[in-house]
C-alpha positions as a Markdown table, in Angstrom:
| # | Residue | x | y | z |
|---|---|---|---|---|
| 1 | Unk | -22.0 | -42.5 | 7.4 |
| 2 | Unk | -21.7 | -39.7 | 10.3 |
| 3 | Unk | -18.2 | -39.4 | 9.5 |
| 4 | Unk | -18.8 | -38.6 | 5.6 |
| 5 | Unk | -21.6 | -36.1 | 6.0 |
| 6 | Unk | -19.0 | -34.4 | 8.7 |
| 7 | Unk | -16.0 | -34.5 | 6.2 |
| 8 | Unk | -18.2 | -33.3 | 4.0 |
| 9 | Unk | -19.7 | -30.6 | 6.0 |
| 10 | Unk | -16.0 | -29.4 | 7.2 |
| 11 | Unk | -15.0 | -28.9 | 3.6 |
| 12 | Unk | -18.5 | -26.9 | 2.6 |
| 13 | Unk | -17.5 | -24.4 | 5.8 |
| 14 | Unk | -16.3 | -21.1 | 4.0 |
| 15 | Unk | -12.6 | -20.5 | 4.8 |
| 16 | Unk | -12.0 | -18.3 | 8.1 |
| 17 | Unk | -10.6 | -15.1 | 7.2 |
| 18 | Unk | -6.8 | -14.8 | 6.7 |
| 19 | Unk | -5.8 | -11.9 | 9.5 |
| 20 | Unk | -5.1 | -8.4 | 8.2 |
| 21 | Unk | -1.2 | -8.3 | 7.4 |
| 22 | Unk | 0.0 | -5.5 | 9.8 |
| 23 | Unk | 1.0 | -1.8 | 9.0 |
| 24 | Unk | 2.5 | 1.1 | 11.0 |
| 25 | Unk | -0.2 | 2.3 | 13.1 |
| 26 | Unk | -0.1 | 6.0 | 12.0 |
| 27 | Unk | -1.2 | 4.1 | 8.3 |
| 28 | Unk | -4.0 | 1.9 | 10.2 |
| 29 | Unk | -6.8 | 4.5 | 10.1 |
| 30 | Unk | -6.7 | 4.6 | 6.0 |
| 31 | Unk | -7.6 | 1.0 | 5.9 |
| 32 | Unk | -11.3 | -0.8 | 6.6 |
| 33 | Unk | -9.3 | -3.8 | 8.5 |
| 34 | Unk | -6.4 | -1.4 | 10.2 |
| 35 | Unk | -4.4 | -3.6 | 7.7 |
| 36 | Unk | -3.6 | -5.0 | 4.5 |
| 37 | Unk | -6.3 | -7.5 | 3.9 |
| 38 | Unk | -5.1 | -10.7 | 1.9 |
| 39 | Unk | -6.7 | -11.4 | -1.4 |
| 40 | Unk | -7.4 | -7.5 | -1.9 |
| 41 | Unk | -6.1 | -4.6 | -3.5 |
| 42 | Unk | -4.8 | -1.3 | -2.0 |
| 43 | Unk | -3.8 | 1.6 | -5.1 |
| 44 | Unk | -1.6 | 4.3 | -4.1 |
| 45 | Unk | -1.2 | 7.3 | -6.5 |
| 46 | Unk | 1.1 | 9.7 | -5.9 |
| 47 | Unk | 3.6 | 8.4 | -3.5 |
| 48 | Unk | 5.8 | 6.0 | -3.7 |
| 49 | Unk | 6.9 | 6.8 | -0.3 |
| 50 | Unk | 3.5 | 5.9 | 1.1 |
| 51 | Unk | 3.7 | 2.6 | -1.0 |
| 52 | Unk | 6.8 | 1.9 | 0.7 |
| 53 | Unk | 5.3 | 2.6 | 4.3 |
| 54 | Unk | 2.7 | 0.0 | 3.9 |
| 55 | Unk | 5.2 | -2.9 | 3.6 |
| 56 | Unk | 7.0 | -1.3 | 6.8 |
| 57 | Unk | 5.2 | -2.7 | 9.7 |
| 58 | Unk | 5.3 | -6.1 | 7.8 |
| 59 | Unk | 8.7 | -6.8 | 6.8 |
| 60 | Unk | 9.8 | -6.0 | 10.2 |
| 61 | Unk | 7.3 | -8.2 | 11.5 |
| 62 | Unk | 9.3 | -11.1 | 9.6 |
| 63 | Unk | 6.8 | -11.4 | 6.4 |
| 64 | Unk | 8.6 | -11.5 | 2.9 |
| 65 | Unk | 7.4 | -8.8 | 0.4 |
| 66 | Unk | 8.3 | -8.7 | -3.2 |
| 67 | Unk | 8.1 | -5.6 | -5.1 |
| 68 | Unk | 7.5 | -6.9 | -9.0 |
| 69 | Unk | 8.3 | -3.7 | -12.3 |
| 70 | Unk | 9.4 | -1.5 | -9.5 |
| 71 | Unk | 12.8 | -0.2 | -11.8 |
| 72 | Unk | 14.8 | 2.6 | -9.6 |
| 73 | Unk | 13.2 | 2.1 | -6.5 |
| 74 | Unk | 14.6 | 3.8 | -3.6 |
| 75 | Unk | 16.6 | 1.4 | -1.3 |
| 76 | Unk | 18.3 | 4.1 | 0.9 |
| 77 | Unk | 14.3 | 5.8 | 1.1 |
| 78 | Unk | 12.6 | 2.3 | 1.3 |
| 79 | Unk | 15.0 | 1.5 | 4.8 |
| 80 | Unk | 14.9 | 5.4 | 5.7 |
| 81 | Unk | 10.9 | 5.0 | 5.9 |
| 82 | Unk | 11.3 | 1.2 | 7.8 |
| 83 | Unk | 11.1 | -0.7 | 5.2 |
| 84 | Unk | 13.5 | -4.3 | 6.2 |
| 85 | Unk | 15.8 | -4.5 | 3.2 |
| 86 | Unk | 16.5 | -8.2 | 4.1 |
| 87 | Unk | 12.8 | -9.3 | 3.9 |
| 88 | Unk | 12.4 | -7.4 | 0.2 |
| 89 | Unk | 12.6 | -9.0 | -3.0 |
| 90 | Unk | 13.0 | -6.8 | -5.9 |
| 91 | Unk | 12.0 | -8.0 | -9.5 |
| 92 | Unk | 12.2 | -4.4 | -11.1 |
| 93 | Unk | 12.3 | -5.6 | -14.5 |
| 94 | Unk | 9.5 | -8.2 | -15.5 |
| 95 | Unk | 8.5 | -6.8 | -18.4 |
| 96 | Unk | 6.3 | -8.8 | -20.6 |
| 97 | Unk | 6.4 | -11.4 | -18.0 |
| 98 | Unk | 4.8 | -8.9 | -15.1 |
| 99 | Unk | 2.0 | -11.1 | -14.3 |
| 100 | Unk | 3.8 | -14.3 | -14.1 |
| 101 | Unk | 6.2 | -12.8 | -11.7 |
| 102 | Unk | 3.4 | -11.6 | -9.7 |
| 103 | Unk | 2.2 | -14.7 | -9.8 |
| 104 | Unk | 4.8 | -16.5 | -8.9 |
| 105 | Unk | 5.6 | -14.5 | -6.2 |
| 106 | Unk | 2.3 | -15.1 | -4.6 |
| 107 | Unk | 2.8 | -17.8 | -3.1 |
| 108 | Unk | 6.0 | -17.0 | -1.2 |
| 109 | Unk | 5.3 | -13.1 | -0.2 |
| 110 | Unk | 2.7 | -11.5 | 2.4 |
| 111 | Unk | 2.6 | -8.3 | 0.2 |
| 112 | Unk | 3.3 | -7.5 | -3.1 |
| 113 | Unk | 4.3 | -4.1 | -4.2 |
| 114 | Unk | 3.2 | -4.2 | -7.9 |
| 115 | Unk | 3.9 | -1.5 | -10.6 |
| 116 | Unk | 2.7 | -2.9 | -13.5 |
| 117 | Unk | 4.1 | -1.2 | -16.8 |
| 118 | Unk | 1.0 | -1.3 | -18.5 |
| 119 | Unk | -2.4 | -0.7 | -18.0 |
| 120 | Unk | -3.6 | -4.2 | -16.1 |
| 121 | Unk | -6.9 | -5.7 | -17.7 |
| 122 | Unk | -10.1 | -6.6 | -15.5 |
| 123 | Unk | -9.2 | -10.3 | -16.5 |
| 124 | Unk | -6.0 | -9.4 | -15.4 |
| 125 | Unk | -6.4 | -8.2 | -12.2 |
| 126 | Unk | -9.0 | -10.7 | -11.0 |
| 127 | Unk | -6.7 | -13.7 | -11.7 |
| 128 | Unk | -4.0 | -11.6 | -9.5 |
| 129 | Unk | -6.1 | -11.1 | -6.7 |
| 130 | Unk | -7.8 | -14.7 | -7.0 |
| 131 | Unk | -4.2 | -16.1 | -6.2 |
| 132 | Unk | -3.5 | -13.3 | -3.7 |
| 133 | Unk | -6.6 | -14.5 | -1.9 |
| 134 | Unk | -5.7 | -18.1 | -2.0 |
| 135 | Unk | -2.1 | -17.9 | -0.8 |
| 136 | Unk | -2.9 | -15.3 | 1.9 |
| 137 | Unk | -1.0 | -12.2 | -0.3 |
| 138 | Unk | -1.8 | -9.0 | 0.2 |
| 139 | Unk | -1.2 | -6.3 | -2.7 |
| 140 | Unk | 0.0 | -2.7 | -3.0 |
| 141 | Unk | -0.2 | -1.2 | -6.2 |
| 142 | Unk | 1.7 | 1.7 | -7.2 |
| 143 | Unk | -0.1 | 2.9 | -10.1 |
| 144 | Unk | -3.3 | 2.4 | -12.2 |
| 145 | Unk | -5.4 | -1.1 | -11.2 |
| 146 | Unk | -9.0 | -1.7 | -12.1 |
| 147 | Unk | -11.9 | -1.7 | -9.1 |
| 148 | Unk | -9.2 | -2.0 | -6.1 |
| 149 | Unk | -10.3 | -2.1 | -2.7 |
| 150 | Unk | -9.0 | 0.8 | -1.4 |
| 151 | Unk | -7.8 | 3.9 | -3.2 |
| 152 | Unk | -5.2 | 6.1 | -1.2 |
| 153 | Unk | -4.6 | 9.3 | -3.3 |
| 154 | Unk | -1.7 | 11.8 | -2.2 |
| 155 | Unk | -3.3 | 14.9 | -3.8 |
| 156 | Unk | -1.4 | 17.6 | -1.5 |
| 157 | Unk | 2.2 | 17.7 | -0.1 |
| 158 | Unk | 4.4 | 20.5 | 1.8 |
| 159 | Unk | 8.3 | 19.9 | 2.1 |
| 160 | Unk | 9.8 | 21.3 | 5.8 |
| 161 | Unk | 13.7 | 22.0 | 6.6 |
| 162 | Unk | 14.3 | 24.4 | 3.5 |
| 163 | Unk | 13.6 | 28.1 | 3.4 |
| 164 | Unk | 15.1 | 31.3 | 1.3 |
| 165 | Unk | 16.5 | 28.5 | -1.0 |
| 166 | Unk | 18.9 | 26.8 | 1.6 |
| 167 | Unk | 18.8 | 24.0 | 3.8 |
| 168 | Unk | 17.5 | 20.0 | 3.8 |
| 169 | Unk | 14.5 | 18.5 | 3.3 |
| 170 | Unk | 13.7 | 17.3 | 6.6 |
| 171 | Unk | 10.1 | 16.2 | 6.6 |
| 172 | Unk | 7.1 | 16.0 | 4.1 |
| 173 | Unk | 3.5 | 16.6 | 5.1 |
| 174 | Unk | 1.2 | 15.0 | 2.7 |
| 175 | Unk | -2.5 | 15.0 | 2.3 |
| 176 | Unk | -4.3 | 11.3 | 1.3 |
| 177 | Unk | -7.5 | 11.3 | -0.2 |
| 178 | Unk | -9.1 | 7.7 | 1.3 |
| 179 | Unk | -11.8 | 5.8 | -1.0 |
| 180 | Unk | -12.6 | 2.2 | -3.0 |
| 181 | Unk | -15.3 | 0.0 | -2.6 |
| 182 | Unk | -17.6 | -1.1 | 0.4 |
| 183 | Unk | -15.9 | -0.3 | 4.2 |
| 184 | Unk | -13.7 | 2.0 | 1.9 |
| 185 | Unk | -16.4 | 3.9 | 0.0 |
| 186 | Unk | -16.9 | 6.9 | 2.3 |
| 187 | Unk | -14.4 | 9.3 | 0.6 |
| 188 | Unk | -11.9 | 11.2 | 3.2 |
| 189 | Unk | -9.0 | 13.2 | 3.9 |
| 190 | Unk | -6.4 | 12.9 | 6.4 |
| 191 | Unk | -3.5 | 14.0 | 6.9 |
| 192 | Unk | 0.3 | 12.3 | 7.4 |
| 193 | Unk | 4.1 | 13.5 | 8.0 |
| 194 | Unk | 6.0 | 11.1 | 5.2 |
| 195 | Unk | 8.5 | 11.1 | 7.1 |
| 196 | Unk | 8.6 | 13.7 | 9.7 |
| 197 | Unk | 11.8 | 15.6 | 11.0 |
| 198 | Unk | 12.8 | 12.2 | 13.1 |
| 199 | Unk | 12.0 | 10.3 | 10.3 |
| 200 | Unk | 8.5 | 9.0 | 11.5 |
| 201 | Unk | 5.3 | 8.0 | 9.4 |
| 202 | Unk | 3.1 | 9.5 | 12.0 |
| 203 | Unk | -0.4 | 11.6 | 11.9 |
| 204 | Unk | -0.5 | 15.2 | 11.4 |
| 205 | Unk | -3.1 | 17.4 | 12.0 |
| 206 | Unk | -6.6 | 17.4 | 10.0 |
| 207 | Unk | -6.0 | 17.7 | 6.0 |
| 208 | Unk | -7.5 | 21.0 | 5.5 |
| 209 | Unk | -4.9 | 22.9 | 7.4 |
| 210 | Unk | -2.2 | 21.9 | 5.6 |
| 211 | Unk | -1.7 | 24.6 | 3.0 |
| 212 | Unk | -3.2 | 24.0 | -0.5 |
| 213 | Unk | -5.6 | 21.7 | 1.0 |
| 214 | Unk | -9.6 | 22.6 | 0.8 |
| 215 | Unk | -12.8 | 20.8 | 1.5 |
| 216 | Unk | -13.5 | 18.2 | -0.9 |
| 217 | Unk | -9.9 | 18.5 | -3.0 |
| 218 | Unk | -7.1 | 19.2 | -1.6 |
| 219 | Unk | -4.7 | 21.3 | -3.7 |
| 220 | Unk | -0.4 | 21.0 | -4.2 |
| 221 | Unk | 1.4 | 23.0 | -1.3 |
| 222 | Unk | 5.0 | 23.7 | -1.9 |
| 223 | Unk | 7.0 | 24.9 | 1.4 |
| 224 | Unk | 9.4 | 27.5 | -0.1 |
């Protein structure tokens, strides 16, 4: 009789928190858990680049990531930025069949990259992250998603390494606009080279002295 009530007992316990799927620590302070938290939903507008970023510190870590409607995506950028090519799946047309794929993938990949090529229902989106939370998948989304956890908004960027109409882009400065739900709810700016010169996704100084950028919304800057 002990034995039943303790089987029973164990399998009433609420699951123990899958850990926080790790990114590159310049990208830490935009996320509640200093992490990609499996079972929730991280939207990025305006930057594939910082899309990219976030599956960096994981695929070279040795977790598989699948990116699932992503058509065109930069290889040559995504391994520039430190993305592992060889731990990246790529299903860049799924069309009708997006969710399936996504689906599917859950259960093999610790992140997925989702663009989704139309808008995603509520219905949708809960069923998504339901199996992302029961396989221990984390999800970027690169584009419109209802009620995600965390919203990461590039709303500013300034180009370096070109001036009087000569030269290479060298290194982007970017501002991103923090928000979501709960740990994530206290709206913020800060402020992140995307790459810099060396090719680093590292901190830059506070968001409202890059160019453009203003208390409360920060504005486009254009190095020239």
């Amino acid at each position: 009789m002990e034995t039943t009530i303790s089987a029973l007992a164990a399998q009433l316990q609420p699951p123990r928190p899958t850990p926080a799927v790790p990114v590159l620590p310049a990208l830490q302070d935009l996320l509640p858990d200093r992490g990609l938290r499996p079972g929730t939903a991280v939207r990025v507008g305006g930057s594939t680049a910082l899309a990219l970023a976030l599956l960096a510190a994981a695929t070279t870590a040795g977790t598989w990531c699948a990116a699932i409607g992503c058509e065109g995506l930069g290889l040559v950028a995504a391994a520039e930025i430190g993305v592992a090519l060889d731990r990246l799946h790529l299903v860049e047309r799924p069309g009708e069949h997006f969710e399936d794929a996504a689906a599917a993938y859950a259960d093999a990949a610790g992140v997925l990259l989702l663009r989704p090529g139309r808008p995603v229902s509520d219905r949708s989106a809960a069923r998504l992250t339901a199996l992302a939370r029961r396989h221990g998948c984390a999800l970027v989304v690169d584009g419109p998603w209802p009620s995600p956890q965390v919203q990461l908004q590039v709303s500013a960027r300034q180009w370096t390494g070109v001036g009087m109409g000569r030269g290479r882009l060298r290194g982007q400065r970017v501002v991103v606009e923090v928000g979501g739900r709960g740990a994530a709810a206290r709206g913020r700016q800060v402020g992140l080279w995307l790459p810099d010169a060396d090719g680093r996704v590292c901190l830059d100084a506070p968001a409202e002295r890059l160019p453009g950028a203003r208390a409360g919304r920060a504005q486009l800057a254009v190095a020239r």
